[in-house]
LOMAR-81462 format. One record per residue (C-alpha): residue in one letter; z, y, x. Coordinates in steps of 0.1 Angstrom, whole numbers, plus 5000, padded with zeros to 4 digits. Layout:
BEGIN
aZYX ...
This chain:
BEGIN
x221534891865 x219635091890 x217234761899 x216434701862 x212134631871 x209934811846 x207734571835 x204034641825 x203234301804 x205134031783 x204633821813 x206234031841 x209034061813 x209433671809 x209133621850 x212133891850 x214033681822 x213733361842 x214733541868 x218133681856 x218433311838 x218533171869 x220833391885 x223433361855 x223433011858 x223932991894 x227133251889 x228333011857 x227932731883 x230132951909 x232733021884 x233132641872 x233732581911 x236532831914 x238132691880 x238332351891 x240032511919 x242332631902 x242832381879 x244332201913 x247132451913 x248332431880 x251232201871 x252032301836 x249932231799 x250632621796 x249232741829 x246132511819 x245932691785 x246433001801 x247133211770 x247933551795 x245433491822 x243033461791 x243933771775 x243633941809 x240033851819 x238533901782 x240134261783 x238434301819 x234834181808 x234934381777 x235534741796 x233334551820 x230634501792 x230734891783 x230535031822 x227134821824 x225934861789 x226034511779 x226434461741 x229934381739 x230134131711 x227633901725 x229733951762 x232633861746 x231133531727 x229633401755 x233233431777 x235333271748 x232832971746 x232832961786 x236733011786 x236832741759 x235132451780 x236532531813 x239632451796 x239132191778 x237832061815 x241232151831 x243132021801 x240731671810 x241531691847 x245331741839 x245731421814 x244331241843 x246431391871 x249631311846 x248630981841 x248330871871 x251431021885 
């Protein structure tokens, strides 16, 4: 974290809070886009679920968490809620894509 700012009031620290905010929601925003991608490709309840896939990235973003000193508990939360819902969203995009077949 080599462009961590060192800020020199409780304001510069809230302008660099905002700041990051912002840029994790655009990411989240990114990653919905590439799920819904890849909800496109799936044919299969399991492959929606995607018990393995799952497993693999909350492995990756743990180690992840550790290499850049992010409190791993809290990484890991966040992940399993945001895992959670972009299911859920694939699971609601499948139903529909079944039905309509």
């Amino acid at each position: 974290m080599d462009s961590v700012f060192q800020c020199q009031d409780l304001e510069e620290v809230r302008e660099q809070i905002d700041r990051v905010d912002r840029a994790l929601v655009a990411l989240i925003a990114e990653r919905g886009i590439y799920v819904r991608q890849a909800a496109a490709f799936k044919r299969s309840r399991e492959e929606v679920e995607g018990g393995k896939r799952v497993d693999q990235v909350m492995r990756r973003v743990e180690r992840l968490a550790g290499e850049l000193g992010a409190d791993a508990a809290l990484t890991a939360a966040v992940y399993r809620a945001m895992i959670a819902h972009f299911v859920a969203d694939e699971m609601a995009a499948f139903r529909a894509r079944a039905a309509a077949d």
